[in-house]
N, C-alpha and C positions, 0 to 999 in steps of 0.2 A: 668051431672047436667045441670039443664036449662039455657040458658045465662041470664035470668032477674032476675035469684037467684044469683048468683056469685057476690061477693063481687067487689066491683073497684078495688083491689090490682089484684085480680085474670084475671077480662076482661082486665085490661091493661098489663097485663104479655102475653094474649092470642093475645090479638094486635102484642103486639113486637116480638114474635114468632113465628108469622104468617107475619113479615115484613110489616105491617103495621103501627106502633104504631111509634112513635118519636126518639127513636133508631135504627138507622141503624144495632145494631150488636145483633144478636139473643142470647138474655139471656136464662142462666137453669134457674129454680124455684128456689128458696129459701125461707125457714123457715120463715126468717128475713124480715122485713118490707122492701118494694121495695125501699123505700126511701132510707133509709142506702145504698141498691145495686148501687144505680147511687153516682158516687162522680168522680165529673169534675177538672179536671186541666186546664187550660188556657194558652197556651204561645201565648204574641203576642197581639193583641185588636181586629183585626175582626171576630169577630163569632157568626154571625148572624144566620146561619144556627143553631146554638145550642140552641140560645137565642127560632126560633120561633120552634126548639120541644120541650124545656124546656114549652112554650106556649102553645103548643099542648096538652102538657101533663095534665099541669094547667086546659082546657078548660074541657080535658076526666074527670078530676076531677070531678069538678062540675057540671058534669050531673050527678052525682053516689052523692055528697056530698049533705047533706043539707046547710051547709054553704057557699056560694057563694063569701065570700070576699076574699082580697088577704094574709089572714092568712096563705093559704096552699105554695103559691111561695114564702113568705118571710119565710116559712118554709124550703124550699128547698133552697133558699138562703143560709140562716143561716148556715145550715147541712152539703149541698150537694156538693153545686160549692164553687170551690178553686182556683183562679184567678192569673198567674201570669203576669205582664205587664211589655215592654221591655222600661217605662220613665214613674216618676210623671204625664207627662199629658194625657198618657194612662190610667193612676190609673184613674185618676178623670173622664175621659171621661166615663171608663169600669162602674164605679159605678153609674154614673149619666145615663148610659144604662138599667141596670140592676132592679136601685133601684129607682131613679129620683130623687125625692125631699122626698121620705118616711120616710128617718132614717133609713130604716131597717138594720137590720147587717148585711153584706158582707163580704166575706173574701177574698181581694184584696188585691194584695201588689206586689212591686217594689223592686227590687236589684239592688244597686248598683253595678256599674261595671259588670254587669253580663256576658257581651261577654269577658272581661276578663280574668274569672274568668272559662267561660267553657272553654276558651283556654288554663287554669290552665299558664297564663303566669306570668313573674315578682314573688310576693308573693304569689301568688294563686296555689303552682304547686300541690298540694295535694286535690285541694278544691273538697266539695260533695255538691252539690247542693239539695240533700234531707234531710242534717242535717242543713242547712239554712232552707228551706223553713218548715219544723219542729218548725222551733225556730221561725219563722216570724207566722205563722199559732194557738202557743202558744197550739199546740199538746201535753198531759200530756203522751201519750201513743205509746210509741217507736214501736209498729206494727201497727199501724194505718198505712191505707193504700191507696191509690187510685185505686177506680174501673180501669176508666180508664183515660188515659189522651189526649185530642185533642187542636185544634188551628192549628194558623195561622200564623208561628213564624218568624220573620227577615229573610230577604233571603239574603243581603251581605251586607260585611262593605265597604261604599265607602272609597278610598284612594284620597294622592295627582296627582294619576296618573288616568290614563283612565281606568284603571283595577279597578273596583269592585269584591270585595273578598268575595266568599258565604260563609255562616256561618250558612244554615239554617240545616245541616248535625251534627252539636253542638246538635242544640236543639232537633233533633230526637235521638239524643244518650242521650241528658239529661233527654228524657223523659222515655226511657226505664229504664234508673239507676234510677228511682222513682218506677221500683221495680211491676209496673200495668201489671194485666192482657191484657190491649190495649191500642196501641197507633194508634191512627189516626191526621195525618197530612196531612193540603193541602199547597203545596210547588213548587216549580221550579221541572222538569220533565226530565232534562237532562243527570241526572244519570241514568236515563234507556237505556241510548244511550251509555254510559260509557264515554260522553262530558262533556265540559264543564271543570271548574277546583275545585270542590270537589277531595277530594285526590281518586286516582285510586283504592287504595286498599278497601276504602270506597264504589266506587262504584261498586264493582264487589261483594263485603258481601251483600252488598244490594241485588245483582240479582240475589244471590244464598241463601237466607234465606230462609227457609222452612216454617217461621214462618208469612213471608210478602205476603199481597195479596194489588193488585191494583184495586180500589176500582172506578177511575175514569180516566180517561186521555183525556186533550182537546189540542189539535195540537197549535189551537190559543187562546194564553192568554188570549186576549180581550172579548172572551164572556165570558170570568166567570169576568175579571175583568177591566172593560170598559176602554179605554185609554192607557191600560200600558201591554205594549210589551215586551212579556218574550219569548228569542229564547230557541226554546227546548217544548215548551208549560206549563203545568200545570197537575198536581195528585195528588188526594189523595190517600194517601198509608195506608194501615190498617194492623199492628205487631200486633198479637195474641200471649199471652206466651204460650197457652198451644193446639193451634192450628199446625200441622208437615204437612200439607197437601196444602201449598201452595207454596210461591215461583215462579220463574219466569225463573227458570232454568239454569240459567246463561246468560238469552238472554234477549230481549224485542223486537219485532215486531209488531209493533200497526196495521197495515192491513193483514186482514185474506190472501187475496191477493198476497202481501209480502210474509208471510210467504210460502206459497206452491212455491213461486219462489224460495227462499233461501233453503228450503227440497231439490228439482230437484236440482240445483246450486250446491250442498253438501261442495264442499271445494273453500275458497279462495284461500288468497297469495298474492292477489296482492300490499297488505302491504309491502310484502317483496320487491318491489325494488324502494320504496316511499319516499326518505328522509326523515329524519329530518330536523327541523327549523335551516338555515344559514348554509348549507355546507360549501359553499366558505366564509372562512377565512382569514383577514390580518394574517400580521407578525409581526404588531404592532398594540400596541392601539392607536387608532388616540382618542378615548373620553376620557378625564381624570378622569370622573367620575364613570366610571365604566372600570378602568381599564383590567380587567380579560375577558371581553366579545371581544372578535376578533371578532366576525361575523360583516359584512356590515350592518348595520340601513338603513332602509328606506329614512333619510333625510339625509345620509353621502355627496351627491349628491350638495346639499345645504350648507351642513357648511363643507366640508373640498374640495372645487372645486380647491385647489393648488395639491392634490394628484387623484382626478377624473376629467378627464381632457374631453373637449368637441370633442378632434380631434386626434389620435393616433398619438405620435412622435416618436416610435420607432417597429420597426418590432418584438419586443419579445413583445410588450404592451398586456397586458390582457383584453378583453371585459368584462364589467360589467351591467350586465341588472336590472335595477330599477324602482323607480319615482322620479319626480320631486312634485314640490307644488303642488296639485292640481292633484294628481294621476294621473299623465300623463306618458304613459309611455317613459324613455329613456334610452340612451347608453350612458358608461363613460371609458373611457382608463386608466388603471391604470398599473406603472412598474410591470415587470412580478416576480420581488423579493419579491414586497407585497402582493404575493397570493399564499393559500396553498387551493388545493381543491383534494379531491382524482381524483373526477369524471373531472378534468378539460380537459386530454386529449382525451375523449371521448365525445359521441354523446348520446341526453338526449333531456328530456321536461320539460320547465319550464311551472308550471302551479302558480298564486295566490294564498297564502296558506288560505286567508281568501277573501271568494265571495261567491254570492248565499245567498238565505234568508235558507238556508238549506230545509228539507224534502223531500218528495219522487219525488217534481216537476225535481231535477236533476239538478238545474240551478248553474253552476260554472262560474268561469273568463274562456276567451280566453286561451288555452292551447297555445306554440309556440318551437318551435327549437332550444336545445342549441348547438349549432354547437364546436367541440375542441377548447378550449382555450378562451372560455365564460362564466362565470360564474354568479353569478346573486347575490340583496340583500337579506337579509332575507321576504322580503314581498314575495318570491316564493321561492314554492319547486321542487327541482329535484327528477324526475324520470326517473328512468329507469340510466343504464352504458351500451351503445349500440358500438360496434364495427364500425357497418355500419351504415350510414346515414339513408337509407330502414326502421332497423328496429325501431328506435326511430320514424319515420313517422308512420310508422303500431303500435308502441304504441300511439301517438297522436291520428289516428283515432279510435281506439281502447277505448278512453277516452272520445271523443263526442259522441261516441255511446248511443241510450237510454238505452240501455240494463246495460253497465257499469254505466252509472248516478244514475240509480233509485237504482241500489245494492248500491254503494254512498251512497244516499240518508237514507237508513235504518240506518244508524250511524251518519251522518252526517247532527247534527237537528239545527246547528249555522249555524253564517258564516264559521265556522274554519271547513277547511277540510284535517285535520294533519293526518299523516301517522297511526295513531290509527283507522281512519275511512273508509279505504280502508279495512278493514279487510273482507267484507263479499266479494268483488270483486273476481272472479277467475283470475289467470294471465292466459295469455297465452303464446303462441309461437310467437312470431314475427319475424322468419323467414321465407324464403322463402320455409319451410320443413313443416309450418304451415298448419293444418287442417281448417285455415282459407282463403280466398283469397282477401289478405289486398290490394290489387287493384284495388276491388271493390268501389261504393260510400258507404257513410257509411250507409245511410239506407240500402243499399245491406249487408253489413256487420252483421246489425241487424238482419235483417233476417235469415242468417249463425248461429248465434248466438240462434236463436228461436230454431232453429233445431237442435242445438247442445247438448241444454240441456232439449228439446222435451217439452217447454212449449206449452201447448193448446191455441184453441184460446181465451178463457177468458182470460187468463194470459196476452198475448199479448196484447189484447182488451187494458187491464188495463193499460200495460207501454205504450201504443202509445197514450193513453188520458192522461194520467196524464207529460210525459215528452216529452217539447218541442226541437226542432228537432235542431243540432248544424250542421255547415255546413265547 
């Protein structure tokens, strides 16, 4: 049929399925008025992005409509979008976006307690957030349904502490138990790295859903959202119900680059000899507040200086490596009864468990030497249980390396670079039986390393531009 004959339902159904059109997701044809087909959920207030294809759409209109007024958007209004907002002055704001000063009908609306309520905590342990928002919506018809659902939903609940607690993992599960054929969210991007503190088991469904395609990913927050600095970056993620062809395989590697490095590389391990947070443990609690936690704090150094002492008074004293106010680093003696560490009689490297802006630049703290009978606070982790002093140095230079930083780097999209993040790293041998020759400088080391796992030279190219050199 001619395009000047075709009805507007039909040219704009040929736009959107030719990805053109104001939808992002390639609709079938349907029977049913396309109208009906689009029905929006909202979590969250910024979505702009939908506001100007919902505009687009209005615009296609009215080259096909004889009527030009806004009859057709407070139609879609009315009908279509279905608004949820995370506060009263989100409400007001969303409608006075949407509607202005028209009157028209909207259907926006507010829950209370609603982070509570997805956290099903206190009285809420049962709660469905699709038979609320049913009853808020004043739905007569219990299969009613949402096309699909998108937004821009809460990304953590701040606490009294320094730790902010993401919560934007709630609303992509809440939006799926609403039952739509899509969900599209733009969100914090850390769970692609399996960072970050969304629950683990969370973030690995994620990487292995058949049904999830990643539809955007920007490294740095700031250009999609000027001023505000989110480590890890930003995506939008797109859940299809009846889409099995996506997925992400269990992995995420954002540079094509990377990945041909990580295929050659094939196996880590280097996880395996990485600590966890606070090896070295008292024998007592020295905080009263948190009795149960033995591990050294970072300012143990500052409030308890009667048991960290600035000068060794006894030949059994234990070394404890820290900071002081002002992240300076130092040394504290403490009785050798008040420490239990496995790794204590042994040779090791303390490295910063949180440095570096994270990504493929590689950039970490100062690695350094833990010599027997040294142990450190929790602001560093041990690595490596070395018998000989040799081989804990050939893993120090082994860790400045580019080549070790930038594998690093593919997990490691914060500051936190915990023993989960070493995962794509290979160990190797660090002795003297080593197929390496750890006596070398370490760009000599590098280079060892190039030819070990036979990267080309693009590959190379790439890690020697993008990570700078540790010495």
């Amino acid at each position: 049929m001619a395009k000047d004959k075709l009805t507007a339902e039909e040219q704009l159904l040929n736009l959107i399925e030719d990805g053109q059109g104001p939808n992002p997701i390639k609709l079938k044809r349907k029977k049913s008025s396309w109208l009906n087909y689009f029905s929006f959920s909202q979590v969250g207030i910024f979505f702009g992005f939908l506001i100007k294809a919902l505009k687009d759409l209005v615009i296609l209109l009215r080259d096909n409509i004889r009527d030009p007024d806004l009859k057709v958007w407070n139609k879609v209004l009315a009908d279509n979008i279905y608004v949820l907002c995370k506060s009263p002055m989100a409400k007001s704001i969303t409608i006075r976006t949407l509607a202005g000063y028209s009157g028209a009908k909207t259907n926006i609306v507010f829950i209370e307690d609603l982070i509570e309520k997805l956290q099903q905590k206190n009285n809420f342990k049962n709660y469905n957030l699709k038979d609320e928002l049913f009853k808020k919506f004043n739905f007569s018809d219990k299969n009613m349904k949402f096309k699909a659902v998108v937004g821009n939903p809460p990304y953590q609940l701040n606490t009294d502490t320094n730790f902010a607690k993401p919560i934007y993992h709630l609303f992509f599960e809440a939006a799926k138990s609403l039952d739509s054929d899509y969900v599209s969210l733009i969100h914090p991007a850390r769970f692609l790295f399996n960072a970050g503190a969304t629950p683990k088991e969370w973030n690995r469904q994620m990487l292995n859903d058949k049904h999830l395609s990643l539809l955007m990913y920007e490294a740095d927050s700031q250009k999609i959202f000027s001023g505000v600095g989110i480590a890890g970056g930003i995506c939008i993620t797109l859940w299809s119900k009846n889409n099995l062809d996506g997925g992400l395989g269990g992995t995420f590697i954002a540079s094509e680059e990377l990945r041909k490095i990580i295929n050659k590389v094939k196996v880590g391990g280097f996880d395996k000899i990485v600590g966890s947070r606070g090896e070295t443990k008292l024998t007592i609690s020295l905080d009263k507040k948190y009795p149960n936690d033995l591990r050294i704090a970072p300012n143990y150094f500052d409030r308890f200086p009667k048991y960290f002492n600035a000068e060794k008074h006894s030949e059994n004293d234990i070394k404890i490596v820290g900071l002081l106010k002002g992240n300076k680093r130092a040394e504290r003696f403490i009785k050798r009864d008040m420490i239990k560490d496995q790794k204590l009689n042994t040779w090791k490297v303390f490295l910063p468990k949180s440095n570096g802006n994270g990504g493929i630049d590689g950039s970490i703290g100062v690695p350094i030497l833990g010599a027997p009978f040294v142990g450190c606070t929790y602001t560093f982790l041990q690595i490596g249980s070395f018998g000989k002093e040799l081989e804990a140095n050939n893993c120090l230079k082994y860790i400045k390396t580019k080549f070790c930083r930038i594998l690093l780097g593919t997990l490691k999209v914060t500051q936190d670079n915990s023993k989960n993040t070493w995962k794509n790293v290979p160990l190797q041998d660090f002795t003297n039986k080593s197929d390496i020759d750890w006596s070398k400088s370490i760009s000599e080391i590098d280079k060892q390393l190039y030819k070990k796992y036979e990267l080309d030279k693009k590959e190379i190219d790439f890690i020697e531009i993008h990570v700078k050199p540790m010495v």
